[in-house]
N, C-alpha and C positions, 0 to 999 in steps of 0.2 A: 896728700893726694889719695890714698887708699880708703883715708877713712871720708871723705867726699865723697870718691865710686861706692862705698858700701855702704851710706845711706841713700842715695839716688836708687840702688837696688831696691832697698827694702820698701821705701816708697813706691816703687813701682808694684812690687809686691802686695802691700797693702793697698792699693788700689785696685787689683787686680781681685784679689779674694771680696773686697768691698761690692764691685759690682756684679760679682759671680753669687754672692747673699739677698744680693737686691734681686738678683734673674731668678731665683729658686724662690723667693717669698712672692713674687707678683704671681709667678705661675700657678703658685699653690693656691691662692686667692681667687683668680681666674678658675681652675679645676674646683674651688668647694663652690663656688657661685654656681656651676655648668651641672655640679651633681646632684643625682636625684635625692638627698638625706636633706638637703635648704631647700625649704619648700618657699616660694615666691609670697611677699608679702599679699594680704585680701585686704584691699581698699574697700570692698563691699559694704554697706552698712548693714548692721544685724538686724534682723525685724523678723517678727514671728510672721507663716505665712498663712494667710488665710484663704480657707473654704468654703465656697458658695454652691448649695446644690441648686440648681437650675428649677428640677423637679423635687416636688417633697415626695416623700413616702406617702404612699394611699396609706387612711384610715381603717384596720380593720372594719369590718362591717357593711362599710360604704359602698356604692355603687361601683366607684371605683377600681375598688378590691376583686371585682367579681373576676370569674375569667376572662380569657380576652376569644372573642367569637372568631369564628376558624371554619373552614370547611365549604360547604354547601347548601344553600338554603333557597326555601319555595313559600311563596305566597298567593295567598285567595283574597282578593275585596270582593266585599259586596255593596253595592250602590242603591241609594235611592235619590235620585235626584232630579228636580223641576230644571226645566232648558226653556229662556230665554230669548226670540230671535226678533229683537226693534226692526220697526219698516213693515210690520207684515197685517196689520191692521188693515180692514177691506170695506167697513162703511160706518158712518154716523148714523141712528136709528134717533127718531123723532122729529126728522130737519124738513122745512120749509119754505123757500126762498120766500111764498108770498108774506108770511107773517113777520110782524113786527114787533113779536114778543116770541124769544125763542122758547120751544118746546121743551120739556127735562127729557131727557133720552141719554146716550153713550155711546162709546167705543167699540164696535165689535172686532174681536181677533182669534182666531185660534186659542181655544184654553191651553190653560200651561200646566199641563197634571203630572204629578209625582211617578218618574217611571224607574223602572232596575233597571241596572248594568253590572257589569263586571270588570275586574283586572285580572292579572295573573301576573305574576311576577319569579324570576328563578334570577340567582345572584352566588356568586363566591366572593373569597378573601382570600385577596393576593398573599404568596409568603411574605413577599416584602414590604416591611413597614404596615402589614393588616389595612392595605388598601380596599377597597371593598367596589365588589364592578357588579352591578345589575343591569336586566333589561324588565321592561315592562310593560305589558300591552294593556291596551285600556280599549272598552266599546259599550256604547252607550245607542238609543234608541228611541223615536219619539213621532208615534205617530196621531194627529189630533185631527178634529174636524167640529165647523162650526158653523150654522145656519139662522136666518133671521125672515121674521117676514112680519112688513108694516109698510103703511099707503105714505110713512114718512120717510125713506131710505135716502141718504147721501152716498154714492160711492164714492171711493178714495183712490180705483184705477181706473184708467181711462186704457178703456177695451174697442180693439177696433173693431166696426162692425158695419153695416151695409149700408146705412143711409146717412151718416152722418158722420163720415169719417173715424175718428176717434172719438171724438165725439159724446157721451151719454146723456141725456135729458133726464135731469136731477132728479124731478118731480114724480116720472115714468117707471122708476124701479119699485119692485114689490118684492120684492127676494132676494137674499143676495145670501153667498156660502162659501167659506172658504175651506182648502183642508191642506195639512202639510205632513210630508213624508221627512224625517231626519234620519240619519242614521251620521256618527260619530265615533272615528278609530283612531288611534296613537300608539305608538312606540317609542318610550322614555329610556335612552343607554346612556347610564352617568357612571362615572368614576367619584370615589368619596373618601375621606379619610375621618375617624371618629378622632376628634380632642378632647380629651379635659379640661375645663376650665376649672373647676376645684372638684370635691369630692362628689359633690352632687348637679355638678351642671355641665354640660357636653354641649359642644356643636358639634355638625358634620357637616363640612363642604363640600361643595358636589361639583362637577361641572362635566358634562357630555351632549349629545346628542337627541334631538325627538323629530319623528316623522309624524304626520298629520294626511287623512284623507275622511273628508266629509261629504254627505250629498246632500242636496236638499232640494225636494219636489213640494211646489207651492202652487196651490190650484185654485181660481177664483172664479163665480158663478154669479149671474144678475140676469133677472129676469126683467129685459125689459118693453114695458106695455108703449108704445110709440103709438099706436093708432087704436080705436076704438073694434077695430075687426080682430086684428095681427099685436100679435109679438114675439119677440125674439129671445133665446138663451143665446146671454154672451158665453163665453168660457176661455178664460187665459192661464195659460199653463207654462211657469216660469221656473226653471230648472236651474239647479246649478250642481255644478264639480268641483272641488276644490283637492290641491293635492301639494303638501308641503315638507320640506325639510331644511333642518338650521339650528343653530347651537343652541342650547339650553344649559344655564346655571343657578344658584343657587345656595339654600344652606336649611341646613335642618337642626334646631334647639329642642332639648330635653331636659328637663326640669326635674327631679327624683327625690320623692321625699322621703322615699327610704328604698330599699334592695327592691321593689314590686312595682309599684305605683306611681306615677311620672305625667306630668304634664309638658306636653310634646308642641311647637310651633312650625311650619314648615314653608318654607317661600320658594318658589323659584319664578326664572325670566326667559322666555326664548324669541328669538329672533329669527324667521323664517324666512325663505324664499318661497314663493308661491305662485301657482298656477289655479288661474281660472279659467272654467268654461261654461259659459251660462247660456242657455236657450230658452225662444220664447216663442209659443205659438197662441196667435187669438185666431179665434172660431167663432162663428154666428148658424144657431138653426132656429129657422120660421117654426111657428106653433101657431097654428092646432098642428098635431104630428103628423095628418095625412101629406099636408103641404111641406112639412121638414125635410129640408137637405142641407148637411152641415158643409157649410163655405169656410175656407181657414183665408182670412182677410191679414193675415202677420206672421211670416215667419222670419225670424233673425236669431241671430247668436253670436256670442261676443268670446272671443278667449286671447288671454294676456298672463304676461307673470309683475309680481309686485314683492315687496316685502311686505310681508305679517308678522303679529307680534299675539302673545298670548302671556297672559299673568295668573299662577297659582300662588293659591293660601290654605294651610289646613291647619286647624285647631285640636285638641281633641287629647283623650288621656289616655295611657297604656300601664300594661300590665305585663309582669315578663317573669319569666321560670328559669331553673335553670335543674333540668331532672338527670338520672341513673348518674351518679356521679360525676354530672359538670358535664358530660358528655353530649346531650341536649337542650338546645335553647327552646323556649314556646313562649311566644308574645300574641296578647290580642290589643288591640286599637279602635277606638271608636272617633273618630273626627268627623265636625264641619269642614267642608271643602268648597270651595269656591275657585272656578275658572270663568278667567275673562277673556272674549277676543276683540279687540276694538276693527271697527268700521268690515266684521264677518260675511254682513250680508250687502251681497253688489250684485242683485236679481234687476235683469234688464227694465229700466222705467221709460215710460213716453214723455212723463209729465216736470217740467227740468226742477221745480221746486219741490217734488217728491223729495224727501230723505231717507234715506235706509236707515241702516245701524249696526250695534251691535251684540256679540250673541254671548248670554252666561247660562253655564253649566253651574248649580249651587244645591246640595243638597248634602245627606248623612253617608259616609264610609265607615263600613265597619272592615276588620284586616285580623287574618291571621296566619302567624307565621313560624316554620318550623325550620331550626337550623341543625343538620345532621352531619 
């Protein structure tokens, strides 16, 4: 009986220490797992990692390299340029209804001569990101006149007048003259940022703002003989106002064939709201002059808004410094330029198959520019 009860004991015993080895070894297992000395296996796969730079490093030497322009900068253009205005033609010279072999003669209109203008332009760069904000005023000027006299005359307006309505008797004219008054303003505010495309080739995007106000007085004269005693000067005098604003963008390419000398492209598009006002008055005075009294047989005048559109391009190569220690920039520019305004001229007509048109500005800018 005793030695029953005292293995039953020991048994209990040894089971008891048994699972009091198994509680101390699980815990200890659990604590080296939980501690910071086992670092967690890295399923990761190993790969070397790579470097891509977006931008290369500029080229010594290269355009690129230069500094980067800063600060405040003024501009002078100088213009010489021929202006454009379809529709303003005022008679056929050698025409004849009776004949039946037409005469060699032509077109007369207002000559189109080479005239100056000006820009003026003042700009900084933003701190941020050397954004770059100008404004720019531009004004141009053109004043023409032109006269003809043959027993062959066509007009091309039909001027009102005292006996015949509207009227002219083709054959009847001996004279005819026209003259126009232009004058041409603008104000171009674009925001721009310069990019590199590689070392030597740059755009700058632009896009802001242009106001527009132009005038244009257009005077037309025909002397015409109706009777064998009497004739008449016609005279119509067709005016217009024009006065717009509306977005303008663009972009401007440069070309560098080394740190100096650069061949330069320039586009831009604007899209305008516009107002017109155009007036028209015809007049008739009898000749010989004792019997002259000038009678205005037409007065009207038209005003409306519309959109307008205008298209630039400039061409042209530049030249650029950089003096006293980087401190000053000095650029000069020489470009072709060309502006175009489709359907510009909307001068009151009587005659419904008349066409108007449109008006180009095309001639040489030269430009220089100092950045301090």
């Amino acid at each position: 009986m005793c030695t029953v009860s005292f293995e039953r004991n020991f048994l209990e015993l040894l089971s008891m220490r048994t699972l009091l080895l198994l509680s101390v070894f699980s815990f200890g297992i659990l604590t080296a797992r939980a501690g910071p000395n086992v670092p967690y296996p890295d399923i990761t796969p190993t790969r070397k990692p790579e470097q891509h730079n977006i931008v290369t490093p500029a080229e010594k030497g290269t355009p690129r390299a230069q500094p980067h322009q800063q600060g405040l900068y003024i501009s002078l253009d100088f213009m010489m340029w021929q202006m454009r205005m379809d529709g303003l033609e005022y008679s056929y010279t050698e025409f004849d209804d009776t004949e039946l072999i037409p005469q060699l003669g032509g077109v007369q209109y207002t000559s189109n001569r080479w005239r100056p203008g000006f820009k003026v332009g003042v700009g900084t760069f933003l701190p941020l990101d050397s954004w770059r904000l100008e404004a720019l005023y531009s004004w141009y000027q053109n004043n023409e006149a032109s006269n003809i006299t043959s027993q062959m005359l066509y007009p091309l307006w039909d001027i009102a007048n005292n006996f015949d309505d509207y009227n002219i008797t083709k054959g009847l004219v001996t004279s005819a003259g026209a003259s126009l008054q232009f004058e041409y303003n603008t104000i171009d505010v674009s925001l721009a940022r310069n990019i590199f495309l590689s070392d030597f080739l740059r755009t700058e995007p632009f896009i802001g703002m242009k106001a527009a106000w132009m005038t244009q007085d257009y005077t037309v004269n025909y002397a015409h003989q109706f009777s064998s005693l009497f004739a008449e000067e016609l005279t119509m005098k067709n005016n217009q106002n024009y006065y717009a604003v509306g977005m303008r963008a663009g972009a401007n390419f440069q070309w560098s064939f080394d740190k100096m000398l650069s061949l330069v492209a320039n586009g831009a598009y604007s899209l305008l709201w516009s107002h017109y006002k155009t007036t028209r008055q015809d007049s008739s005075t009898l000749i010989p002059t004792e019997l002259s009294t000038e009678l205005v047989n037409l007065d009207t005048q038209a005003a409306y808004f519309t959109n307008t559109a205008c298209y630039e391009f400039e061409l042209g190569f530049k030249m650029e410094w950089w003096l006293y220690k980087d401190v000053y920039h000095f650029e000069m520019l020489g470009m072709w330029e060309t502006q175009y305004w489709p359907n510009q001229n909307q001068l009151i007509t009587l005659s419904p198959d008349q066409i108007l048109g449109d008006l180009s500005l095309t001639g040489f800018t030269f430009r220089a520019r100092l950045d301090f």
